[in-house]
ROZANU-952929 format. One record per residue (C-alpha): residue number from 0; residue in three letters; chain; x, y, z. Coordinates in nm, 3 decimals. Example, Ala and Ser with C-alpha at 12.3 -4.5 7.8 and 13.67 -1.06 7.14 Angstrom:
2
pos;code;unit;c1;c2;c3
0;ALA;A;1.230;-0.450;0.780
1;SER;A;1.367;-0.106;0.714
END
This chain:
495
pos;code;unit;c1;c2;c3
0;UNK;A;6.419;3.773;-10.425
1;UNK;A;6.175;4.061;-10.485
2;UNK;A;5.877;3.813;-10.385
3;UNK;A;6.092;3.748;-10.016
4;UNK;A;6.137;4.112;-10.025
5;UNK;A;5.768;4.207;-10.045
6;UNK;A;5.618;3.934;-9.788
7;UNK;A;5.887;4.038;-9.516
8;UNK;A;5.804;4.381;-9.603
9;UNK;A;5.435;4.279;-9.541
10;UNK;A;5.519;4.093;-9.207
11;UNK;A;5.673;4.391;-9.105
12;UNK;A;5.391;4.638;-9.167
13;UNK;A;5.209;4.396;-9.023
14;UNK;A;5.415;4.387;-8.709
15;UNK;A;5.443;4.744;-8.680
16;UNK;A;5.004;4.809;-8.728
17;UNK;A;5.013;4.521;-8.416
18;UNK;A;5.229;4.701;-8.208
19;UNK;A;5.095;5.047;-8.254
20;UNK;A;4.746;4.862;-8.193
21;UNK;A;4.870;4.722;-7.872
22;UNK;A;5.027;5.041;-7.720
23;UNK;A;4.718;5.191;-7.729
24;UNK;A;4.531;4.967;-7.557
25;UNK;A;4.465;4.982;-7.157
26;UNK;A;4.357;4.734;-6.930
27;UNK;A;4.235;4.827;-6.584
28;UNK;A;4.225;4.591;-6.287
29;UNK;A;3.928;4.355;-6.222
30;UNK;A;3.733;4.439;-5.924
31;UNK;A;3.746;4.084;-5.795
32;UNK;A;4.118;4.137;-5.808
33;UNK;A;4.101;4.464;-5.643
34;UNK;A;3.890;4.401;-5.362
35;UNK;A;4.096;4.124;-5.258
36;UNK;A;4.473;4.277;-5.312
37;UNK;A;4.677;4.388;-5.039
38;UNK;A;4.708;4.728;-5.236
39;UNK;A;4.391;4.844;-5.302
40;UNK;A;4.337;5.217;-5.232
41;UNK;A;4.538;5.508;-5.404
42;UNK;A;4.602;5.676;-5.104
43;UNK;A;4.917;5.476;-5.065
44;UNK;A;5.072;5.644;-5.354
45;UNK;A;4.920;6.031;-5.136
46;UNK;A;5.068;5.860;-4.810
47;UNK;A;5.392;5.729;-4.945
48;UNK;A;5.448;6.070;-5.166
49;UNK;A;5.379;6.298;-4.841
50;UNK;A;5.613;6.129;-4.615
51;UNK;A;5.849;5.853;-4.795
52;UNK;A;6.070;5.792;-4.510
53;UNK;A;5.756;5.726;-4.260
54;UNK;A;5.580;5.512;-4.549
55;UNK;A;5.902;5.307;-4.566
56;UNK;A;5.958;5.306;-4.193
57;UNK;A;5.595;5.167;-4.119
58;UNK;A;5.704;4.865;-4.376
59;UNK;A;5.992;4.803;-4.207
60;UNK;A;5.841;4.777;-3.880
61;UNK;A;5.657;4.446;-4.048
62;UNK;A;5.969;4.267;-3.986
63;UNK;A;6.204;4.123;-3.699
64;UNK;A;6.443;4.361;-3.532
65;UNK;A;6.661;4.338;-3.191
66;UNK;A;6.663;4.679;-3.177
67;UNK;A;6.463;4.967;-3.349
68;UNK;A;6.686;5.242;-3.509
69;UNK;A;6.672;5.587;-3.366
70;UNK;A;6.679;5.766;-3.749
71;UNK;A;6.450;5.612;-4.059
72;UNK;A;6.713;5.810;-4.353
73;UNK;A;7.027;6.005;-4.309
74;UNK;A;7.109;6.113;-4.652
75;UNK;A;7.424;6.284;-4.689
76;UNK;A;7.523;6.290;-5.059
77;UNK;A;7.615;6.078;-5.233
78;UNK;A;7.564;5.835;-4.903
79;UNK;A;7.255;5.743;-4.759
80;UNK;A;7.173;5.506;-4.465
81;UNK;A;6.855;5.375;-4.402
82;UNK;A;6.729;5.316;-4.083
83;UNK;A;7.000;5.399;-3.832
84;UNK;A;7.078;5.260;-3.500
85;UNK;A;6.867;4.951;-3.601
86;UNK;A;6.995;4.585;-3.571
87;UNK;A;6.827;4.291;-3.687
88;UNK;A;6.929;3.950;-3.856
89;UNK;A;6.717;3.916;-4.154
90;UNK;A;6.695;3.546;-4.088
91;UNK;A;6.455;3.563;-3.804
92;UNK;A;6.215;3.757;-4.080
93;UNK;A;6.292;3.500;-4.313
94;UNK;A;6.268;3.196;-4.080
95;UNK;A;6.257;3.218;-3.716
96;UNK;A;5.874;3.391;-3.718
97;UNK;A;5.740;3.193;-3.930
98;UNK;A;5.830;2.850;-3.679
99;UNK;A;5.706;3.051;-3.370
100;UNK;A;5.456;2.946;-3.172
101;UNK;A;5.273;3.291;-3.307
102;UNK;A;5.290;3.177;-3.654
103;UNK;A;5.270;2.799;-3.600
104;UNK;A;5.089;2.738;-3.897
105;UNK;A;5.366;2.773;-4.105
106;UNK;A;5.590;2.588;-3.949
107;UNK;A;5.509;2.261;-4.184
108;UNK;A;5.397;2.483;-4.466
109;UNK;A;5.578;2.468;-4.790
110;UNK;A;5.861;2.723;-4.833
111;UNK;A;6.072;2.571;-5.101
112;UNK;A;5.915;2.328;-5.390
113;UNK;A;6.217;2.192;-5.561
114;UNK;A;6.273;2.005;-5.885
115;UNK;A;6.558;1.937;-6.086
116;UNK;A;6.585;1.875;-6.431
117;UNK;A;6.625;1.493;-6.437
118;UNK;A;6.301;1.494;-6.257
119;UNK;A;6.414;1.438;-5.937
120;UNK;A;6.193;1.647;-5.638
121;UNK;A;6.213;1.785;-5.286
122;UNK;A;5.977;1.969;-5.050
123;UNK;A;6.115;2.206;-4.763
124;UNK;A;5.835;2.275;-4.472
125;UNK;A;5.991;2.632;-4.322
126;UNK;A;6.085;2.415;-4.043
127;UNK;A;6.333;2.238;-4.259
128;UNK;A;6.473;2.523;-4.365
129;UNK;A;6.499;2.670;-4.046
130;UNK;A;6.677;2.349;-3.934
131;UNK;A;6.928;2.338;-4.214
132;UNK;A;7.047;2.685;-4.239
133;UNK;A;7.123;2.706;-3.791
134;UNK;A;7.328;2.359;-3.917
135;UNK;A;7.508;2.491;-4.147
136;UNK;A;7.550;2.798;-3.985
137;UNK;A;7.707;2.637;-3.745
138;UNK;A;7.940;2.452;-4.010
139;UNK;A;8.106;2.736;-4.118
140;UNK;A;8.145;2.879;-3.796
141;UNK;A;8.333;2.548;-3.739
142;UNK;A;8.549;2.620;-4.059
143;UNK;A;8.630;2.963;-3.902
144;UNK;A;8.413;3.170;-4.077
145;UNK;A;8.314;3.489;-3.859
146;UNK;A;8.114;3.807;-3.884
147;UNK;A;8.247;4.076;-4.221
148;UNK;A;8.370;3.763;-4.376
149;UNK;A;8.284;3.684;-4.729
150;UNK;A;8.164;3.370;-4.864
151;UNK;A;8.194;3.256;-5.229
152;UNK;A;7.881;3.020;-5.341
153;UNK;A;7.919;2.917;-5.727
154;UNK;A;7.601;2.638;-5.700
155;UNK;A;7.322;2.517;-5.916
156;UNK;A;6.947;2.579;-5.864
157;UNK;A;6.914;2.333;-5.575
158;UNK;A;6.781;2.436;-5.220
159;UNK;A;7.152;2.425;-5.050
160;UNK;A;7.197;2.761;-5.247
161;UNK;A;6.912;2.922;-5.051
162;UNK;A;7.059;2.754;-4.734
163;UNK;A;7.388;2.853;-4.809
164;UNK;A;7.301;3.228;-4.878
165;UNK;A;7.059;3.195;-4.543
166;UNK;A;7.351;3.048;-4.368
167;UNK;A;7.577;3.313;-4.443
168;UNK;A;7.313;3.588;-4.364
169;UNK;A;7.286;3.409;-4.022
170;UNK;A;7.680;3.422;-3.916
171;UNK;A;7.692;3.764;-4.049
172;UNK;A;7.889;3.656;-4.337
173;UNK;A;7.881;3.852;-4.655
174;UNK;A;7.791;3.608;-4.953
175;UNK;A;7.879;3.649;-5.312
176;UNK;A;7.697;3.408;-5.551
177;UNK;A;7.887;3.316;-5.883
178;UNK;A;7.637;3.231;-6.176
179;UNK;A;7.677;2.848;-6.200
180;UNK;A;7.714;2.944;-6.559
181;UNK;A;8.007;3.118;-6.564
182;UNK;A;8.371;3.018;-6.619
183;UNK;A;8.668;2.934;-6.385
184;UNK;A;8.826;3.269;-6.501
185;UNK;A;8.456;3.479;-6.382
186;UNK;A;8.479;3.260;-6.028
187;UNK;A;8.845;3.362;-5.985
188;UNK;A;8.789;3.717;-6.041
189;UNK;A;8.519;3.723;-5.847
190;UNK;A;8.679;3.546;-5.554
191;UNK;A;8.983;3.763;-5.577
192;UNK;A;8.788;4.107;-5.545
193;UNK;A;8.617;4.005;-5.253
194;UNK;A;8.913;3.805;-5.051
195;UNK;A;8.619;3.523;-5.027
196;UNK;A;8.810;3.262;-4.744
197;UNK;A;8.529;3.022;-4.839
198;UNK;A;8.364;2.853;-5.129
199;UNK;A;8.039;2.631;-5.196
200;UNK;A;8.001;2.448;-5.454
201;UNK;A;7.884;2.140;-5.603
202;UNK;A;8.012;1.829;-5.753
203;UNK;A;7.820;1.927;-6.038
204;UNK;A;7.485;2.020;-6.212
205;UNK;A;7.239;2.007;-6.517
206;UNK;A;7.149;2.202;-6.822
207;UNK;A;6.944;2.097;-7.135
208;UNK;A;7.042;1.729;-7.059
209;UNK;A;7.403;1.781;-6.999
210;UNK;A;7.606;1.777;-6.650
211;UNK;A;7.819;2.109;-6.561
212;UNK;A;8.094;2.019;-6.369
213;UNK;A;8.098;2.277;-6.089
214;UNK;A;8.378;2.129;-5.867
215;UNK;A;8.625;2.083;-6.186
216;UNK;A;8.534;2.457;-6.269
217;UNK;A;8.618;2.547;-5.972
218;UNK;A;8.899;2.437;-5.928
219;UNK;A;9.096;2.559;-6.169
220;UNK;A;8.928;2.872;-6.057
221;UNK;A;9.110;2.818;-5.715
222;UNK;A;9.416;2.811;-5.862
223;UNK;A;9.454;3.120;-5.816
224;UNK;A;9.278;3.217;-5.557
225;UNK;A;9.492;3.255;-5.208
226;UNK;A;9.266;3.424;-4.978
227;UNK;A;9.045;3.089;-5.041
228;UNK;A;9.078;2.865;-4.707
229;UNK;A;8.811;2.616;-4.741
230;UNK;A;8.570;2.453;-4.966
231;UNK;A;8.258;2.260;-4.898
232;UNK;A;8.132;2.078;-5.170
233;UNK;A;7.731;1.993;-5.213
234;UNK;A;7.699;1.670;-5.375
235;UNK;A;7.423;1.669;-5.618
236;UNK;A;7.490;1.319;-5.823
237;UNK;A;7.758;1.123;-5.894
238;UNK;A;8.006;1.354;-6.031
239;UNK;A;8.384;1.243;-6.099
240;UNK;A;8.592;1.506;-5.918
241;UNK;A;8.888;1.570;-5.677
242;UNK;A;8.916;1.641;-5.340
243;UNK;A;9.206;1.817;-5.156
244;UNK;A;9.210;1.699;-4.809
245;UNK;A;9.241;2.018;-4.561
246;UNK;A;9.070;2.211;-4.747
247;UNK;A;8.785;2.011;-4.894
248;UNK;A;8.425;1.901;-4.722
249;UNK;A;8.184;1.736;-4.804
250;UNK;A;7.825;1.944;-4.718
251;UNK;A;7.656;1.620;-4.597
252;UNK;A;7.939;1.536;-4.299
253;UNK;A;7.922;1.880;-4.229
254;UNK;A;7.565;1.916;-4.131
255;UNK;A;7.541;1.541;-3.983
256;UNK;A;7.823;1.690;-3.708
257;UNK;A;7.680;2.019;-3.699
258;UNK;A;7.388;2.096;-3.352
259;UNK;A;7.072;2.215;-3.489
260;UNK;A;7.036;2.592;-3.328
261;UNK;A;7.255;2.860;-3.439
262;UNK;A;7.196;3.190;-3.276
263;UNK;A;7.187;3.461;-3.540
264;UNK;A;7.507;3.741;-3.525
265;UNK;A;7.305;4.059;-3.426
266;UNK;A;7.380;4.296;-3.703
267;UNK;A;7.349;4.716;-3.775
268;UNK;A;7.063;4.766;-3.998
269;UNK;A;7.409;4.901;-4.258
270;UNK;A;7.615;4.624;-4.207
271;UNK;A;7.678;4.437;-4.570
272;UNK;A;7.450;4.137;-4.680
273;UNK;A;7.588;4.035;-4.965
274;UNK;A;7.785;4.138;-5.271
275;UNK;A;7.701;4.102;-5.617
276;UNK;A;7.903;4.111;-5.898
277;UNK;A;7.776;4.309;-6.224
278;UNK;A;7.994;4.353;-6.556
279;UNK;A;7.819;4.657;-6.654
280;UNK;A;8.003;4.795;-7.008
281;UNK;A;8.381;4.800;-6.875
282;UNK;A;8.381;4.407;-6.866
283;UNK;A;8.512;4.388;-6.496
284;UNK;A;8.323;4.283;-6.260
285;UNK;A;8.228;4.543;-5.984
286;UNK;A;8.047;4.435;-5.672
287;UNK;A;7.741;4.599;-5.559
288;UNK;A;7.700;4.632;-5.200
289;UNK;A;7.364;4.578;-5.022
290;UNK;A;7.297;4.624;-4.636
291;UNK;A;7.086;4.414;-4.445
292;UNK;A;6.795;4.645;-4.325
293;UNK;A;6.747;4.841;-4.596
294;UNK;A;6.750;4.563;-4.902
295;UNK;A;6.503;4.352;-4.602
296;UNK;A;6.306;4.614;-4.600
297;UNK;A;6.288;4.698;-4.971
298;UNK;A;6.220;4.356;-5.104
299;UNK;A;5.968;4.284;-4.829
300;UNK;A;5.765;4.592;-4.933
301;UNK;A;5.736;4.498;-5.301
302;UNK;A;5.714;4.162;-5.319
303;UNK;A;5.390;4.211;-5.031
304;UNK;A;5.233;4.476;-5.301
305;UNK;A;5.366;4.407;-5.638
306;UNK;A;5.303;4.022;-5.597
307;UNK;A;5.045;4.058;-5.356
308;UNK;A;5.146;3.744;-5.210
309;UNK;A;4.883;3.552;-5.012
310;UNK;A;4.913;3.256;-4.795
311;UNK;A;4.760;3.036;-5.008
312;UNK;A;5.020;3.129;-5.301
313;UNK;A;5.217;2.951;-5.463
314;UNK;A;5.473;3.173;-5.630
315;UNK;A;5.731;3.113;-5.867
316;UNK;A;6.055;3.332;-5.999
317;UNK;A;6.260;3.143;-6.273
318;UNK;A;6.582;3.379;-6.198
319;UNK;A;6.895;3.204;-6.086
320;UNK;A;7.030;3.303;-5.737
321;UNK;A;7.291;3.403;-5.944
322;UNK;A;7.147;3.727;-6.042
323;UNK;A;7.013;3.979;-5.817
324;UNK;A;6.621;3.866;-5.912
325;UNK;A;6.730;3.573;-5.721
326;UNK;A;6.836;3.776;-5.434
327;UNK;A;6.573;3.974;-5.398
328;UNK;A;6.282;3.745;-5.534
329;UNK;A;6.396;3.359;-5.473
330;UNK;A;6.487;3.457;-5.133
331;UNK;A;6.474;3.730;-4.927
332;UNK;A;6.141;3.848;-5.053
333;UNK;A;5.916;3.530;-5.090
334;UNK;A;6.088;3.369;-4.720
335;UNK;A;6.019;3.748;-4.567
336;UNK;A;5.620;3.736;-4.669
337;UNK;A;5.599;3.347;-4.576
338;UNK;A;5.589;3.246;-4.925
339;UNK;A;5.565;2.876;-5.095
340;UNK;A;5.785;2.917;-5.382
341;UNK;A;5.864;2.669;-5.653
342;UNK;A;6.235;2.645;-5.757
343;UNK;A;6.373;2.458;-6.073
344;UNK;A;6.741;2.379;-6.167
345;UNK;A;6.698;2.321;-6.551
346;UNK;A;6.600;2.482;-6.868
347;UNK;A;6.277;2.573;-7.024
348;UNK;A;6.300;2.340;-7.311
349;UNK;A;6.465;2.062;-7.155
350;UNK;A;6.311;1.788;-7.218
351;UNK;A;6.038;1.967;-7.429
352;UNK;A;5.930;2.330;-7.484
353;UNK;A;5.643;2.283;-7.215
354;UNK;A;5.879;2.189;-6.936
355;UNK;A;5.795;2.533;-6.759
356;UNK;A;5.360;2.501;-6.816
357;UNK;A;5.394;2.121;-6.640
358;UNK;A;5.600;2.279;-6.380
359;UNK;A;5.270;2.520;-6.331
360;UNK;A;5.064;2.233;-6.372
361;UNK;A;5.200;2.001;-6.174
362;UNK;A;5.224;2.191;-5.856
363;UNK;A;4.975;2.517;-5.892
364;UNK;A;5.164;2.768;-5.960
365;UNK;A;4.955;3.136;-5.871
366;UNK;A;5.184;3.398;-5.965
367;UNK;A;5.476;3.362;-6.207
368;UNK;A;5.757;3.570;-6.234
369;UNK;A;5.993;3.555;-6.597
370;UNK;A;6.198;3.734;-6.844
371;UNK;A;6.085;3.893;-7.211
372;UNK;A;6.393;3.698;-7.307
373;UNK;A;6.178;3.376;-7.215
374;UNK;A;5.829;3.482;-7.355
375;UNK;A;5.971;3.557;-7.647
376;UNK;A;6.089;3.227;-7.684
377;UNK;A;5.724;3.067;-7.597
378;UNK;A;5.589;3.229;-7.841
379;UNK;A;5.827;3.151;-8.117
380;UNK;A;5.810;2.767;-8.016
381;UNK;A;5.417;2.823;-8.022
382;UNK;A;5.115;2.815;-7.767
383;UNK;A;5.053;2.437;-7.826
384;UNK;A;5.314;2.393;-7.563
385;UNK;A;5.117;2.614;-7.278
386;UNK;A;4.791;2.483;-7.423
387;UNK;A;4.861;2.123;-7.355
388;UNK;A;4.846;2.223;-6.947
389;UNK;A;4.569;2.350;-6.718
390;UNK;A;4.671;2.652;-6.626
391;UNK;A;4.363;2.794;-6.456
392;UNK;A;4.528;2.853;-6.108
393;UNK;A;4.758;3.179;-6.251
394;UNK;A;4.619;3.462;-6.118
395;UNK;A;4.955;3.722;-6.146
396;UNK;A;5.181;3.751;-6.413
397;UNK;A;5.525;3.957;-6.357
398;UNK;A;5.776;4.036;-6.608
399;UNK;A;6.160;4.098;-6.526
400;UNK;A;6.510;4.197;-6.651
401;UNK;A;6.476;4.389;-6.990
402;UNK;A;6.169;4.596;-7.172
403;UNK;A;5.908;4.375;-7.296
404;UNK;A;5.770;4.483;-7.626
405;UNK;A;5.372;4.498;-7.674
406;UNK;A;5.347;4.202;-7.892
407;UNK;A;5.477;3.994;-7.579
408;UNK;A;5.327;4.150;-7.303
409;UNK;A;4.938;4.051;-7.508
410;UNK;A;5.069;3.713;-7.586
411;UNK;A;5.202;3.647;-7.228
412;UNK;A;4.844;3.790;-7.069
413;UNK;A;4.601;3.595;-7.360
414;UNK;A;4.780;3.269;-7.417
415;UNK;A;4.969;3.213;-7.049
416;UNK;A;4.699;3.415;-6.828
417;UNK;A;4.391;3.395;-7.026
418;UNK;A;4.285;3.717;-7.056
419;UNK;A;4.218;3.700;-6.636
420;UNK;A;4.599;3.738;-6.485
421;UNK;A;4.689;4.116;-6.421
422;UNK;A;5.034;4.193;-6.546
423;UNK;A;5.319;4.331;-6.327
424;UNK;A;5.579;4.490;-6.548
425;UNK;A;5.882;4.530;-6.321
426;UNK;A;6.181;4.799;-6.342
427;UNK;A;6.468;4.762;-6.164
428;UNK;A;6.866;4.670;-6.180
429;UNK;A;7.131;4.497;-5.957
430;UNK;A;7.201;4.815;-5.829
431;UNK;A;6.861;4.929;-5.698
432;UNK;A;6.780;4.608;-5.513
433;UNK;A;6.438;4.608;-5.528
434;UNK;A;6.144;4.694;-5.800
435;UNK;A;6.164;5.061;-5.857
436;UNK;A;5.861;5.140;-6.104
437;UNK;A;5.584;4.875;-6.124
438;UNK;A;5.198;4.853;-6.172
439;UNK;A;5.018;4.724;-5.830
440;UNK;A;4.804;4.468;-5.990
441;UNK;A;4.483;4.618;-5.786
442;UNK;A;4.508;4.956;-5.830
443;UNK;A;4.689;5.023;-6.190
444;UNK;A;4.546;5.009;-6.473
445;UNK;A;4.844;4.847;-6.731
446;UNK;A;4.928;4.945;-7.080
447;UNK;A;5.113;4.643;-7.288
448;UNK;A;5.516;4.751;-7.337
449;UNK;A;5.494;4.969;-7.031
450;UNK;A;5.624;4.945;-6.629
451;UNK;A;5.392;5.231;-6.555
452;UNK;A;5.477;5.427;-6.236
453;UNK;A;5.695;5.408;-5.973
454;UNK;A;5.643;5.230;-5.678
455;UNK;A;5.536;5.409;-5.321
456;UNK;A;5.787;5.584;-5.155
457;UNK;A;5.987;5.581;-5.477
458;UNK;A;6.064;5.895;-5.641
459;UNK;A;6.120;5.954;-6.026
460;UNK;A;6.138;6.213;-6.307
461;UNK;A;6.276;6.235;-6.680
462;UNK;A;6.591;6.469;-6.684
463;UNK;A;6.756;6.647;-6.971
464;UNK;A;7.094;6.691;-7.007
465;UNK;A;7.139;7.010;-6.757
466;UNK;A;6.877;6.809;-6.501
467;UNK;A;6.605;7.025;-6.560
468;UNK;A;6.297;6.814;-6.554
469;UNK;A;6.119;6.707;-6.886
470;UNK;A;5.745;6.730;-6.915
471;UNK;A;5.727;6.574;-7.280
472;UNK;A;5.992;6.411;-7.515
473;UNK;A;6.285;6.167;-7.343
474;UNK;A;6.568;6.217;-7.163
475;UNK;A;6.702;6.034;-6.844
476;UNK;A;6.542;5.858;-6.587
477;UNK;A;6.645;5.945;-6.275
478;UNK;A;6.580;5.830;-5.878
479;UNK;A;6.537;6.167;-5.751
480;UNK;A;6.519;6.062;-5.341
481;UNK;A;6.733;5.770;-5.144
482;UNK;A;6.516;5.462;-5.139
483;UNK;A;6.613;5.183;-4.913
484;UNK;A;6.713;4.913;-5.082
485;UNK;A;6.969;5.108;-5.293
486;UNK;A;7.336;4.990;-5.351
487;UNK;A;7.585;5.144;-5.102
488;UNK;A;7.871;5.162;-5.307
489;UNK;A;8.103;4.935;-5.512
490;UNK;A;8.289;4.679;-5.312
491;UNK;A;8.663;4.803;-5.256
492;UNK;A;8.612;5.085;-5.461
493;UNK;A;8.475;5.381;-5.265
494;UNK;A;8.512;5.653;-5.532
END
């Protein structure tokens, strides 16, 4: 016992001499990084800080809009609105542009790189996309589905959930997405807060080897669910399941009777996107509300200087469009910028612990975009796995969803980026809807366990208890000026 004692004792002083070691160290960006990055000069931080509405205006500007709004923030507290007057659907910045005869080149470019976790693949050219999402657009238009209407989609990682969120963002339909993970009783709840009248899902899906059978979940979510008037079901194998007739479809007969153009509902730049559901510490679920121009605009912005996305990327997030990185960073933000992205259904380890480095390997991958959670796990199941693969095309790291301790962050940047890869530690929650504080991998230089500063146009201080600001010591972090991708409130509860 006292020998166990002493050597855990050692592994922790050990530990603790690493960390302290690696929180002192600083790592400023390479100049062949800098000189190519789409942030590369300071003065954006001068420019954003002296006028943040203009700086976020001027970003905004970068994408679609029917009509341009006549005010950039009207901030009455505790409401703001972002860009007022404005109307846009943030479809035609997702899609539409990029299959224009201004942007032709795209229009047979990569946007989505699918595999699943049997193996199986798919590649989506923006003009496929474009294609599907007016179809089924058009499909649930056909099923009745209108303009403020919410839309349920409880899917796995497959490319009918981006069409289905697309879809809805075409109609005007506000979507929630239900984590494929969750349970019948999470779907109903969900449902029921929002009054969805529709729900996607699947006949089923795959984890670590097993099926998850979506449909069967889901219905004895529905149950219970009256406002629910139709379901459209995405088949994705060869599921057993049921099927009510009236108020069952099958995805496939849908879009094979459904015309190919579906002209986009012309929204206000505050009209809801989508809702998404967060459990917080009360253990019910309360929707955050996002609005189309301002959560556009927001995820545009960062994921064009945080990721500094090129052309020539290939970029991959391994959220779930079940949580809000999914939103923001499997869809909106990647789609918005033009973006190949690479999107997998399974799990890391499934069917070995390298599954994620082949993925990499196999189709390029130039900036990567993961959890702690999952670092942490490479590096407990060893860097043989992400030594096997040629990794040499990385060239941005980002890190998501939780602090990332020091030991991590080296480990991520030595074994998975080489030493070469620029690390973008990202702050942010459901309810900010974009990144908040962030390094911009050309112009910051990064310490290990740390998100740095906030990102242009965002403002931020440490508060003690009487909001006085703090100059040394902790306190709270507060958001100290509207920024526009912020939640607008808590769906159907308004105080």
């Amino acid at each position: 016992f006292m020998a166990t004692r002493s050597a855990r004792s050692s592994r922790q002083k050990q530990q603790t001499i690493a960390t302290l070691l690696h929180e002192n160290r600083t790592f400023k960006p390479a100049a062949v990084f800098t000189h190519q990055a789409n942030a590369k000069s300071q003065t954006i931080y001068q420019t954003a800080a002296k006028n943040p509405v203009k700086f976020w205006e001027k970003l905004a500007s970068e994408l679609v809009w029917r009509k341009r709004w006549r005010k950039g923030l009207q901030w009455n507290a505790p409401d703001a609105k972002w860009f007022v007057g404005g109307k846009l659907n943030v479809t035609e910045s997702c899609l539409d542009r990029h299959i224009s005869r201004d942007a032709a080149c795209r229009r047979n470019k990569a946007a989505l790189i699918w595999e699943g976790e049997p193996g199986d693949k798919r590649v989506l050219t923006y003009w496929d996309l474009f294609r599907a999402v007016n179809k089924f657009g058009n499909a649930l238009r056909k099923l009745g589905i209108k303009k403020g209407d919410r839309v349920a989609i409880y899917l796995p990682m497959i490319p009918e959930l981006v069409i289905s969120v697309l879809a809805c963002a075409r109609i005007g339909a506000v979507h929630s997405v239900v984590f494929g993970g969750f349970s019948p009783e999470a779907l109903r709840d969900r449902i029921n807060d929002a009054e969805a009248k529709l729900l996607i899902t699947a006949d089923g899906g795959y984890r670590r080897g097993q099926i998850i059978p979506l449909k069967h979940d889901a219905d004895v979510a529905l149950s219970d669910c009256p406002s629910i008037e139709s379901v459209v079901i995405v088949k994705r194998g060869d599921f057993l399941l049921r099927v009510k007739e009236g108020r069952d479809y099958w995805y496939h007969r849908l879009m094979q009777e459904a015309e190919s153009y579906c002209k986009p509902e012309v929204m206000n730049s505050e009209d809801p996107l989508f809702i998404l559901y967060t459990s917080g510490t009360t253990g019910k679920p309360k929707g955050i509300l996002h609005t189309c121009g301002g959560h556009m605009t927001g995820v545009y912005a960062t994921m064009k200087y945080v990721f500094d996305v090129k052309d020539q990327d290939v970029y991959w997030c391994t959220a779930d469009i079940g949580w809000v990185t999914g939103h923001s960073y499997v869809v909106y933000g990647p789609l918005a910028c033009g973006a190949t992205q690479v999107i997998y259904e399974g799990a890391p380890d499934w069917p070995d612990q390298d599954r994620f480095w082949q993925i990499v390997e196999d189709y390029g991958v130039s900036i990567f975009y993961t959890a702690p959670t999952a670092i942490r796990a490479f590096m407990k199941w060893g860097r043989q796995w992400p030594d096997k693969h040629d990794l040499s095309t990385l060239r941005l790291l980002g890190s998501v969803g939780e602090p990332i301790n020091p030991e991590a962050w080296m480990w991520y940047r030595d074994v998975v980026g080489a030493g070469r890869c620029p690390i973008v530690d990202t702050w942010w929650q459901t309810e900010t809807g974009h990144i908040l504080i962030t390094p911009l991998p050309g112009l910051t230089t990064t310490k290990p366990g740390s998100a740095t500063r906030p990102f242009p146009g965002i403002s931020a201080a440490i508060l003690d208890e009487n909001g006085n600001e703090v100059k040394e010591g902790g306190g709270y972090l507060a958001i100290t000026k509207p920024w526009p991708g912020m939640l607008r409130g808590i769906w159907g509860d308004r105080k």
